[in-house]
C-alpha positions in Angstrom: 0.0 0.0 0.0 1.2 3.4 -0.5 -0.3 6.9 0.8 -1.2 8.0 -2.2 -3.8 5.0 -2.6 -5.5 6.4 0.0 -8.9 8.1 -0.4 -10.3 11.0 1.9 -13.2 9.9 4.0 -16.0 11.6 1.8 -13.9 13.3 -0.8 -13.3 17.1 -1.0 -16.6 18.8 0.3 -14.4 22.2 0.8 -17.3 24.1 -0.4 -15.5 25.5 -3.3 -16.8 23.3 -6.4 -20.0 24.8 -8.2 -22.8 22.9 -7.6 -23.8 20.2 -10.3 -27.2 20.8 -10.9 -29.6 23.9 -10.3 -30.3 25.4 -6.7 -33.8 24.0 -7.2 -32.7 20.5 -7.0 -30.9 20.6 -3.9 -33.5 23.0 -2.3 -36.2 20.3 -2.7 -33.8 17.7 -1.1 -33.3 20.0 1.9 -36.9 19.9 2.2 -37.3 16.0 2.0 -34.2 15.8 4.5 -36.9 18.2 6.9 -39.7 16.2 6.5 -37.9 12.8 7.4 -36.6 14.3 10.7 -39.7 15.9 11.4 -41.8 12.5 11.1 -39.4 11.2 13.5 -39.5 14.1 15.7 -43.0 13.8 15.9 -43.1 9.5 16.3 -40.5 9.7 19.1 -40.8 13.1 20.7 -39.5 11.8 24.2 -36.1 12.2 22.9 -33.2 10.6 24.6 -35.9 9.4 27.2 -36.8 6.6 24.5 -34.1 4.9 26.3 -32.7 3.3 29.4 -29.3 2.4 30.9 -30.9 1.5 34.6 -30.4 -2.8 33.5 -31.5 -3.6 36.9 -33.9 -6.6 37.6 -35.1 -8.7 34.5 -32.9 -6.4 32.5 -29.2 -6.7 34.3 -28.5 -9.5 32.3 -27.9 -7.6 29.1 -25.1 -6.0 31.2 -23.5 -9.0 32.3 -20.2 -9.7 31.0 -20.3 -12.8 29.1 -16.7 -12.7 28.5 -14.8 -12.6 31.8 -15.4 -15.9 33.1 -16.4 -16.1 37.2 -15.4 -13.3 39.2 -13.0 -14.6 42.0 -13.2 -13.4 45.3 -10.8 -11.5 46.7 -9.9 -9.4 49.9 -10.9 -5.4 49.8 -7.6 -3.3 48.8 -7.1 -0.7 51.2 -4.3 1.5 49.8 -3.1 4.8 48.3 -1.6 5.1 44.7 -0.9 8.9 42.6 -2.9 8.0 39.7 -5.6 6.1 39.4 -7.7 5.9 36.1 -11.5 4.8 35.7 -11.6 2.7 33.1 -9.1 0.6 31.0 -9.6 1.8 27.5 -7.4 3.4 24.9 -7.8 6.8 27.7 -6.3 5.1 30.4 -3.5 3.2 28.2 -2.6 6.6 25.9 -2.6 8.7 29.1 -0.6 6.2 31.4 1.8 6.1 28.8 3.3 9.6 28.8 2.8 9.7 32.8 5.5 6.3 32.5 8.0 8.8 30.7 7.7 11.3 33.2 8.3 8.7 35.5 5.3 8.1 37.3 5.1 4.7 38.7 2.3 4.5 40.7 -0.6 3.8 38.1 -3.7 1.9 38.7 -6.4 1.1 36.2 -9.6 -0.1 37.7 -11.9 -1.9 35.2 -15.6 -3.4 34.8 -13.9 -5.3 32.4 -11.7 -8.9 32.7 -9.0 -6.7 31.1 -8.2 -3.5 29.2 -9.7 -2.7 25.8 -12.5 -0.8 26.9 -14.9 -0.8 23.6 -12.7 -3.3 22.4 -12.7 -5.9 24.9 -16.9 -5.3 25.2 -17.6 -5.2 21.8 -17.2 -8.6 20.2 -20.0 -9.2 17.8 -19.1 -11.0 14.7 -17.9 -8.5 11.9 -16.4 -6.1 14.2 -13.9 -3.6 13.1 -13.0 -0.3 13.0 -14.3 2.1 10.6 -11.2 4.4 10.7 -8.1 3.8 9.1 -5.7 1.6 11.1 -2.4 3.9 10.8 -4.3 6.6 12.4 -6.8 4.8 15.1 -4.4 2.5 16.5 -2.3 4.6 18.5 1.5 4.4 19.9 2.5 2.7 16.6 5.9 4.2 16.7 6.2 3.2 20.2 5.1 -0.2 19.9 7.0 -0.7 17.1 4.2 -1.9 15.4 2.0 -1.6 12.2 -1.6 -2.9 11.8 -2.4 -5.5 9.3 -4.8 -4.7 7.3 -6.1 -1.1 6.1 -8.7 -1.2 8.4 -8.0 -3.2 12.0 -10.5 -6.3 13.1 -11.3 -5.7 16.6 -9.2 -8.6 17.6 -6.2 -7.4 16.4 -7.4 -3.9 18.3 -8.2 -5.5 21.7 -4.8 -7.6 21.1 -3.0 -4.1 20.7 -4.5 -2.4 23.9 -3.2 -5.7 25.8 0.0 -4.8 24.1 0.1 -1.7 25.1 -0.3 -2.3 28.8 2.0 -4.8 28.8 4.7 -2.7 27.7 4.1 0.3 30.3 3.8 -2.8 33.4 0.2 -1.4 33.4 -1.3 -4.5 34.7 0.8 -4.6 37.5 -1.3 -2.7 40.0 -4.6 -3.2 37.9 -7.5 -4.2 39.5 -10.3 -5.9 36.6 -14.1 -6.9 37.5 -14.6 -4.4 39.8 -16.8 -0.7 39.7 -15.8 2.6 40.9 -19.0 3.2 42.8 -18.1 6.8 44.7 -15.4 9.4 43.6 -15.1 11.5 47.1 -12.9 14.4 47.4 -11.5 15.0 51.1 -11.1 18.3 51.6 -8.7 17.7 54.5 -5.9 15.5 52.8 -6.7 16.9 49.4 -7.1 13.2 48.3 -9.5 11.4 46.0 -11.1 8.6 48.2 -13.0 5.9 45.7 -14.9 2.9 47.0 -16.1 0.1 44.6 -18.6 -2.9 44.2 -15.8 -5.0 45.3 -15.6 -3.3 48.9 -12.3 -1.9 48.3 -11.3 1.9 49.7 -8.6 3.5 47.5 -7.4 6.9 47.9 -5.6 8.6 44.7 -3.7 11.8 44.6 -4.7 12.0 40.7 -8.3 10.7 39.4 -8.9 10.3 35.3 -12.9 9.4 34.4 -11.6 7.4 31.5 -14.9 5.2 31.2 -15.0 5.7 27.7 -17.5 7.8 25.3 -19.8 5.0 24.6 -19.7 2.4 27.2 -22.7 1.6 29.3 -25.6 -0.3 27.0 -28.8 1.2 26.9 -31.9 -0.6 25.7 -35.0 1.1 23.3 -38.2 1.3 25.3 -40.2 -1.0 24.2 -43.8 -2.1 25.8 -43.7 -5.6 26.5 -39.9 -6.5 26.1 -39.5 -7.6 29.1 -42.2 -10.9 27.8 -40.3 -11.9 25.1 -39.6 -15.8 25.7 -37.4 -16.7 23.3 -33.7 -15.7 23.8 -32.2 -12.0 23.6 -28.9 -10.2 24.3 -27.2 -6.5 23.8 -24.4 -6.5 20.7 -22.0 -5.6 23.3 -22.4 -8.6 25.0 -22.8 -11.3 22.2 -23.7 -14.2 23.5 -21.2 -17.0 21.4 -22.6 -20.0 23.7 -26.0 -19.7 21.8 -24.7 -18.7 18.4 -21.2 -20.5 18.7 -18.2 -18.5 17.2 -18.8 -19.1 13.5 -22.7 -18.3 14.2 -23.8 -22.0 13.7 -25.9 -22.0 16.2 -28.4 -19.7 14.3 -28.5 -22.1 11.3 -32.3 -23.3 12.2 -32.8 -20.3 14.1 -35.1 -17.1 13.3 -33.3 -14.2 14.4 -34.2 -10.7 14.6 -32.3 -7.4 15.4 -33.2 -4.2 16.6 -31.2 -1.1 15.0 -29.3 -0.5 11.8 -26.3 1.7 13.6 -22.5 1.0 13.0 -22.6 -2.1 15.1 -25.6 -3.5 13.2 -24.1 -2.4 10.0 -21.0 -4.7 10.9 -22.7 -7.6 12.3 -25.8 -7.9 10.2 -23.8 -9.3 7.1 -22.8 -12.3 9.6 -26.2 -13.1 10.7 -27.7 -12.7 7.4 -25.4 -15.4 5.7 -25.4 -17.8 8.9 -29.7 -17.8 10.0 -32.6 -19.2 8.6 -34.1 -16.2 9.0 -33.2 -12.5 9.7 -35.9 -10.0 9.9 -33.6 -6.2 10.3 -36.0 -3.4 12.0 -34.9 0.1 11.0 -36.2 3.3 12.1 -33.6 5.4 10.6 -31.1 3.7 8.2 -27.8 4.3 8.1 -25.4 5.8 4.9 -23.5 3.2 3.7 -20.4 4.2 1.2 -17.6 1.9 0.1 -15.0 0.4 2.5 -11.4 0.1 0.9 -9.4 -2.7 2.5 -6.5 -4.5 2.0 -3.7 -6.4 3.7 -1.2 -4.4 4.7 2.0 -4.4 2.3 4.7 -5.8 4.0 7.2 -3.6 1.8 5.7 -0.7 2.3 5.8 -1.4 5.9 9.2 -2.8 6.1 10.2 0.8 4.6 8.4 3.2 7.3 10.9 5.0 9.5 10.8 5.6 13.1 8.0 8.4 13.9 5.8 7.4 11.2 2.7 7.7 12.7 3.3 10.8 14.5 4.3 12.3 11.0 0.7 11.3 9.6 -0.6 12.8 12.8 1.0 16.0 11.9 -0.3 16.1 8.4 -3.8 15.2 9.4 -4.1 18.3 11.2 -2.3 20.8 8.9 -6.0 19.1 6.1 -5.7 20.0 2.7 -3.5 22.6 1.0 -5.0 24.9 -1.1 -3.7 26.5 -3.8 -3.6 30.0 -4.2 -6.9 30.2 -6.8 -8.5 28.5 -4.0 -8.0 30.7 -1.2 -8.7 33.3 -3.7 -11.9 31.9 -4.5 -12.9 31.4 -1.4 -12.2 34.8 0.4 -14.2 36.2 -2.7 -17.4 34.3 -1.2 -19.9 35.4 1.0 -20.7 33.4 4.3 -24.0 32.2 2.9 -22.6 31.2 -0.1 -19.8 29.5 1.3 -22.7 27.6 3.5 -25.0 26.9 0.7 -21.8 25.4 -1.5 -21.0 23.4 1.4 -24.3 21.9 1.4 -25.0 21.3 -2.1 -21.8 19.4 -2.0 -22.9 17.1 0.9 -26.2 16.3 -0.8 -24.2 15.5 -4.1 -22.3 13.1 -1.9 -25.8 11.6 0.1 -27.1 11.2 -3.6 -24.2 8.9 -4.7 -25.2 7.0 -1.9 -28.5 6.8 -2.7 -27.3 5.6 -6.5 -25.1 2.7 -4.8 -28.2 1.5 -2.6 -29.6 1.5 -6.4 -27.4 -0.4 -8.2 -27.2 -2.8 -5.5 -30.5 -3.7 -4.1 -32.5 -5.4 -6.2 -35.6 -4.5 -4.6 -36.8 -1.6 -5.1 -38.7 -0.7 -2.1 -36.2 -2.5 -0.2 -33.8 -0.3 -1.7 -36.3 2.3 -0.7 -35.8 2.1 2.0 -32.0 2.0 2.9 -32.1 5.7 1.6 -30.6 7.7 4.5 -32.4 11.3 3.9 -30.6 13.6 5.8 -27.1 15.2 5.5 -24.3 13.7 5.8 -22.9 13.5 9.7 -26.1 14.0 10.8 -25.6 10.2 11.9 -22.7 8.3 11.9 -21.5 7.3 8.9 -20.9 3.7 7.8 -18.6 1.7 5.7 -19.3 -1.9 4.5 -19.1 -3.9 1.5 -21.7 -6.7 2.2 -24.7 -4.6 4.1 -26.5 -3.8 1.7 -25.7 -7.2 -0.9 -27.0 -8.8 2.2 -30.5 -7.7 1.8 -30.3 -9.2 -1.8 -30.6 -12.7 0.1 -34.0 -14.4 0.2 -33.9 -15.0 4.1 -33.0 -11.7 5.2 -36.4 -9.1 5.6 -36.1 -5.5 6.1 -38.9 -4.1 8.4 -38.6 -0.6 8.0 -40.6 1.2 10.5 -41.1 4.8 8.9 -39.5 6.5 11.4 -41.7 4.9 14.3 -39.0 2.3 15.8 -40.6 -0.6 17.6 -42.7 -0.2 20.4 -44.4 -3.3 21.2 -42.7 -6.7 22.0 -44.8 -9.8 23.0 -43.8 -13.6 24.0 -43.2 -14.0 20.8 -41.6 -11.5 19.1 -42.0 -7.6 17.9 -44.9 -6.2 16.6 -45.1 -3.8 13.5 -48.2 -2.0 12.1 -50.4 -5.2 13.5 -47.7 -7.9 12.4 -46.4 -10.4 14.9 -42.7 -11.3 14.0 -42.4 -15.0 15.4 -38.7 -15.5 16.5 -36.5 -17.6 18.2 -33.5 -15.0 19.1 -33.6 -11.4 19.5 -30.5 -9.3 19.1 -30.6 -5.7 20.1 -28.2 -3.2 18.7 -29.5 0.0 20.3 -26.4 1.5 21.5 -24.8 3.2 24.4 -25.1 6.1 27.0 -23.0 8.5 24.9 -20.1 10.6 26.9 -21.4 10.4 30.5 -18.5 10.8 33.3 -20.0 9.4 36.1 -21.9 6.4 35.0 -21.8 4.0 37.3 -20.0 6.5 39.9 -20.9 9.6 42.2 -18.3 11.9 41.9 -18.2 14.6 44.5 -15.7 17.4 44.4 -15.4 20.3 47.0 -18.3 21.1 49.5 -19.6 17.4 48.5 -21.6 19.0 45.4 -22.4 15.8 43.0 -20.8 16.8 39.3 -24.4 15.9 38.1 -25.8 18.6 40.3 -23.2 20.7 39.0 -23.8 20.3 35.5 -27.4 20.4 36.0 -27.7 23.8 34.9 -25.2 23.1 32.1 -22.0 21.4 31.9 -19.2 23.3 32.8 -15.5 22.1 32.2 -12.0 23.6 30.6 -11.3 22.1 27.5 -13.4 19.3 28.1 -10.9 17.5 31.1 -11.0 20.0 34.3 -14.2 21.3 36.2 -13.7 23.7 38.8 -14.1 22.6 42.4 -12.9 19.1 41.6 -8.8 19.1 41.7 -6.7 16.9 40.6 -9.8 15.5 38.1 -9.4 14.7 34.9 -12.5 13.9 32.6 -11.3 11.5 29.0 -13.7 11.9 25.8 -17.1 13.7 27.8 -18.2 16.5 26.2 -17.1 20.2 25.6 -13.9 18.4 24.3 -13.5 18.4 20.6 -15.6 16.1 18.2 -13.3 14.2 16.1 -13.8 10.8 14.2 -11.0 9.4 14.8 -11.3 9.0 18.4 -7.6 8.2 19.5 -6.6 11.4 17.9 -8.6 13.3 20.5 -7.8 10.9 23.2 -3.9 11.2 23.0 -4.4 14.6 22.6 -6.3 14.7 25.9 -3.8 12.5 27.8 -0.4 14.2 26.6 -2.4 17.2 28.5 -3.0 15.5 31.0 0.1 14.1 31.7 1.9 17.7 31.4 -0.6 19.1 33.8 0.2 16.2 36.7 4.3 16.6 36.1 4.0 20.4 36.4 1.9 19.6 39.5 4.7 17.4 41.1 7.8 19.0 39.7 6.5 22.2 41.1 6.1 20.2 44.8 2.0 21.0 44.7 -0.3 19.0 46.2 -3.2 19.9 43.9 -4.1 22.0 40.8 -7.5 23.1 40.3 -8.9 25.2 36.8 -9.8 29.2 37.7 -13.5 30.0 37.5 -12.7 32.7 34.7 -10.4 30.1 32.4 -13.8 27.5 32.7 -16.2 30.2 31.8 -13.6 31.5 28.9 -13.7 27.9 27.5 -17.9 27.6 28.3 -18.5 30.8 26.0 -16.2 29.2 23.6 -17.9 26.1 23.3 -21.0 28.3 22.9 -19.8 30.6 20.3 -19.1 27.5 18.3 -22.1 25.6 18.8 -23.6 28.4 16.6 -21.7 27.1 13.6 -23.9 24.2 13.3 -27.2 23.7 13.2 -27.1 19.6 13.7 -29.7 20.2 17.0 -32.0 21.7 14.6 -31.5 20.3 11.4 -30.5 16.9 11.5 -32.6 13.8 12.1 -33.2 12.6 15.5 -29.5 10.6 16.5 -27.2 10.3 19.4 -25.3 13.3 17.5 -28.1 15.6 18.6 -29.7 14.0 22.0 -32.2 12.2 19.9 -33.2 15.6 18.4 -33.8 17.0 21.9 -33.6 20.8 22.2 -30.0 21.4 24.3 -28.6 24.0 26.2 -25.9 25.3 23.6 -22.8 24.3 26.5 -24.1 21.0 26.6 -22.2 19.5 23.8 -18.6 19.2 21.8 -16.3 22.3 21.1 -17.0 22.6 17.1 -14.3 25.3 16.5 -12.1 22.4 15.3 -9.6 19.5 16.3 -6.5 22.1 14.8 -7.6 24.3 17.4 -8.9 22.8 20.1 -5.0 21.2 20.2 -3.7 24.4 19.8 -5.9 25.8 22.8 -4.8 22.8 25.1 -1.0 23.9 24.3 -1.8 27.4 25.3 -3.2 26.7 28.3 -0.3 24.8 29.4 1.7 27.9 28.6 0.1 29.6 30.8 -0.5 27.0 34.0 -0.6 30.4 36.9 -3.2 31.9 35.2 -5.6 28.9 34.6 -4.8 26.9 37.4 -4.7 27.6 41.4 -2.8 25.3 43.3 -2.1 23.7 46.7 1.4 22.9 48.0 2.2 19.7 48.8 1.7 18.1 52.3 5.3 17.0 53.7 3.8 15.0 56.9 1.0 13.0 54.6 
C-alpha cells in the first residue's frame, strides 16, 4: 500500500466546487431531509428518554459480561496510589503512557472489564472492526513498534493491541479488573480522592482520570412488552457466542431478529444474514453506507516506514488540505452564505451517490427504498461496509422498515409492526450506548460534597473538556465540551499528553493539587458556545445520538465545534500559561 492509494473519508466537500445541478434540486432535497426528521421528531418526541441504561432486575443480564469468566473473590484493597484511572480503554492506556516517561510509577487502572480494551474488549459481535483507518486509530505505533495488518484493524487485532500496550508500560501490575468505581469523594482535608467500589475496596488517589469511555454503558429502546419476550435476547456488546457458537452456527435453524441499523448492526448484520434461517432487520432510521477500501497491509511498504511514522501522519492530518492560491482566492471572494450553501450542495451530491449505490445494489426496489438515509451527511454516523446492503439481496433476510416509528411493542413471541407479529427464536438488540457520560456508574463529589451531576445540571461546565472547577486533581477523557473528532484516538492522546503535562508540572513544582480558575472554565464555556452556533445539527438533522435524539440542548451541553487544529492548539496554550488557569495547593510533607 502506498499513501497516495488512499482516499479521503468523503472526498473534498471544501465548499468550493460549483454545484452540479440547479439550486432547485438541492433546495427540494433539503426539504425532503426536513420532512424525514420531522416524522421522527413527531413519532418519538420523548427524545433521549426513549431509552434506558438503569439494567436492573429482569434487564441486568444484558449488562453481564459474558466474557470474563467467574469473578473470584478476593480481599478489599485498602491503599493509596498517585494516579488512578476509571476505566481501562485506549484513555487510560494513551494517558498512562506519557505519565511512565515522566516517571510516574504509581498507576492503577480499575476496570468493569476482565481486562483492558474498553470498547474493544466489550464489543465482540461477529464482523467487528474499525471504521477508521488503522495507521491513524491504532495509536503508539511508533512506540510499539508496530503496524496494523490490514487497512482497516479487526477488533481482535485492536483488543490484542490495547493488551500490548499495557504490557509494555507494566500497566497490569497494580490493575484491579471486574470491579466498579461506585463513589469518587474528594477529602477536603488530605486533598485526596477517596473511591470505594462494588468489590468493597477503599482506595485513595492523589490523581483521578474518568476514563470510562464515550460510549460504554448499554442502553436498551423502550419497548412495551420487552420484558415478555420468551425466546432468547442479548445486547451487541455482550454477544452471547454460547448460543450462536463463534462461527454463528448455532443460528443455522434459528429465526433471528435485530433491533437497530447503527454502525454495530451495520457490521454484524452481514454475519447473521449469511449464517440464519431467517433474519428479519427493524430500521427506524437507516444508516449511509459508502464503500469500504481494504486490504492487507503491504509488508514492503511497511518494512520501509521510519521511526516516527505515525506521528508524522498525525501532523499532516491536522495541517487538512492545501489549497492553492486560486483556491484561497476563490474562497475569500465568497460570502458566508454562499460558502454555507456550496458546502451543502456538495454534501447532498455526496448523500445522492449513496443513494445511487443502494440503487445499483439492491434489487428490490422498495427494499432499496428504504435503505435511503435522507438527511445530511454526519447527521448520523457514517458507515462503511461492503456486504450490508448485498445482504438484503438474500431471500432469508427481511427489512422491516418502520417509517421513522421504531418498535414499540414486543410480546412472547416477538415484535410487533403495524399489526404484524414477528415470530422469533433469538432477538439481538443493537440500540447503543449512553454517549459521553462521566459518572456512569459513579458519584463523583468534588469540594463542598456538590455531586458533578448537580453541578452540570444547569449546564456542563469544564475547561477544555478535562477539568471542572471545584474538583482538583480530576481529569475527565472523551465527555463533552472536548473536541468532536472521528477518529477517536486522535482526541484521546491529545487529551492524555495534556493531562500528563498538567500532573508533572503539578509534582515538579512540589504542589499538592491544581484546580482550573473559575474565569479560564467560563472563557472555554463561551467558547464552546460561540461554536455551537456554527452548526445547526440540533436543529436540522434527524433525530440521533449526535443531537440527543433531536432534543432541544442547552448550547454548552455539547462538543467544542471550532475544530480538532484548534482545540490542540488551545490545550497547548493553556499549558503555557498554568498560573493563570490553574490555582494550586502545596504539597503536604507530613502526609
Amino acid at each position: 500500500m502506498s499513501e497516495a492509494q488512499e482516499k479521503p473519508l468523503i472526498g473534498t466537500m471544501d465548499g468550493l466546487s460549483k454545484p452540479k445541478k440547479p439550486q432547485s434540486y438541492y433546495d427540494a432535497i433539503k426539504q425532503k431531509f426536513t420532512e424525514e426528521r420531522d416524522l421522527r421528531l413527531d413519532y418519538r418526541p420523548e427524545g433521549t428518554q426513549q431509552y434506558t441504561s438503569d439494567l436492573t432486575g429482569s434487564f441486568a443480564r444484558y449488562e453481564t459480561d459474558p466474557y470474563g469468566g467467574e469473578i473470584v473473590p478476593r480481599e478489599p484493597i485498602n491503599d493509596t496510589v498517585e494516579c488512578l484511572f476509571i476505566g481501562g480503554g485506549f484513555s487510560a492506556l494513551l494517558t498512562s503512557a506519557r505519565l511512565r516517561e515522566y516517571g510516574v510509577e504509581s498507576i492503577r487502572i480499575v476496570e468493569r472489564g476482565a481486562d483492558v480494551g474498553g470498547t474493544w474488549y466489550w464489543n465482540r459481535y461477529p464482523g467487528v472492526a474499525c471504521d477508521v483507518i488503522s495507521y491513524d486509530y491504532l495509536p503508539l505505533l511508533d512506540e510499539m513498534d508496530y503496524v496494523p495488518k490490514h487497512h482497516y484493524a479487526r477488533g481482535p487485532e485492536i483488543l490484542a493491541h490495547c493488551q500490548a500496550i499495557a504490557r509494555r508500560y507494566n500497566l497490569y501490575e497494580l490493575a484491579v479488573f471486574q470491579t466498579t468505581v461506585t463513589s469518587t469523594i474528594w477529602n477536603e482535608e488530605e486533598e485526596m480522592w477517596q473511591l470505594t467500589t462494588d468489590r468493597g475496596d477503599h482506595m485513595k488517589a492523589r490523581f483521578v482520570i474518568c476514563a470510562n469511555g464515550t460510549l460504554s454503558k448499554p442502553k436498551l429502546s423502550k419497548i412495551k412488552g420487552m420484558e415478555s419476550f420468551t425466546g432468547h435476547s442479548f445486547h451487541t456488546s455482550r454477544w452471547d457466542y454460547d448460543y450462536t457458537r463463534e462461527d454463528l452456527s448455532g443460528l443455522e435453524d434459528k429465526v433471528v431478529g435485530i433491533i437497530g441499523t447503527g454502525a454495530t448492526a451495520v457490521q454484524a448484520i452481514p454475519g447473521l444474514g449469511a449464517s440464519s434461517k431467517e433474519l428479519y432487520v427493524f430500521q427506524r432510521t437507516p444508516s449511509s453506507i459508502d464503500i469500504r477500501d481494504d486490504w492487507p497491509t503491504d509488508p514492503n511498504w511497511a518494512r520501509k516506514l521510519k521511526p516516527g511514522w505515525q506521528a508524522k501522519r498525525r501532523e499532516r492530518a491536522m495541517r487538512g488540505p492545501r489549497l492553492t492560491e486560486e483556491q484561497r482566492a476563490a474562497r475569500a471572494a465568497m460570502s458566508r452564505e454562499e460558502k454555507i450553501q456550496r458546502q451543502e450542495n456538495a454534501n447532498i451530491d455526496y448523500m445522492m451517490r449513496i443513494h445511487k449505490r443502494i440503487d445499483e445494489v439492491v434489487k428490490d426496489k422498495a427494499t432499496a427504498n428504504a435503505l435511503k438515509p435522507w438527511y445530511m451527511f454526519m447527521c448520523k454516523r457514517p458507515c462503511f461496509h461492503n456486504d450490508y446492503l448485498p445482504t438484503f439481496n438474500r431471500p432469508n433476510v427481511h427489512l422491516v422498515d418502520t417509517h421513522g416509528k421504531g418498535i414499540t411493542e414486543i410480546t412472547a413471541k416477538g415484535p410487533v409492526f403495524d399489526g404484524t407479529q414477528y415470530e422469533l427464536d433469538v432477538l439481538i438488540y443493537a440500540t447503543g450506548f449512553e454517549v459521553q457520560k462521566t459518572g456512569i456508574y459513579n458519584q463523583i463529589r468534588g469540594e463542598n460534597g456538590l455531586d458533578l451531576n448537580d453541578k452540570y445540571s444547569s449546564g456542563i461546565r469544564t475547561l477544555l473538556g478535562i477539568h471542572s472547577q471545584g474538583y482538583p486533581n480530576l481529569f475527565i477523557m472523551g465527555g463533552y465540551q472536548a473536541s468532536f473528532q472521528f477518529n477517536l484516538t486522535d482526541m484521546l492522546q491529545s487529551q492524555g499528553d495534556h493531562i500528563a503535562a498538567c500532573i508533572d508540572y503539578v509534582r515538579r513544582h512540589d504542589y499538592q493539587s491544581l484546580d482550573v480558575t473559575s474565569e479560564a472554565e467560563e472563557w472555554w464555556v463561551q467558547e464552546v458556545i460561540h461554536h455551537r452556533g456554527k452548526t445547526t445539527r440540533n436543529q436540522d438533522c434527524t433525530p440521533g445520538y449526535y443531537n440527543f435524539e433531536g432534543e432541544f440542548q442547552r448550547r454548552q451541553d455539547g462538543n467544542y465545534n471550532g475544530g480538532f487544529p484548534k482545540y490542540v492548539t488551545h490545550l497547548k496554550e493553556v499549558r503555557a500559561q498554568m498560573a493563570e488557569n490553574f490555582v494550586f495547593t502545596k504539597e503536604r510533607i507530613n502526609q
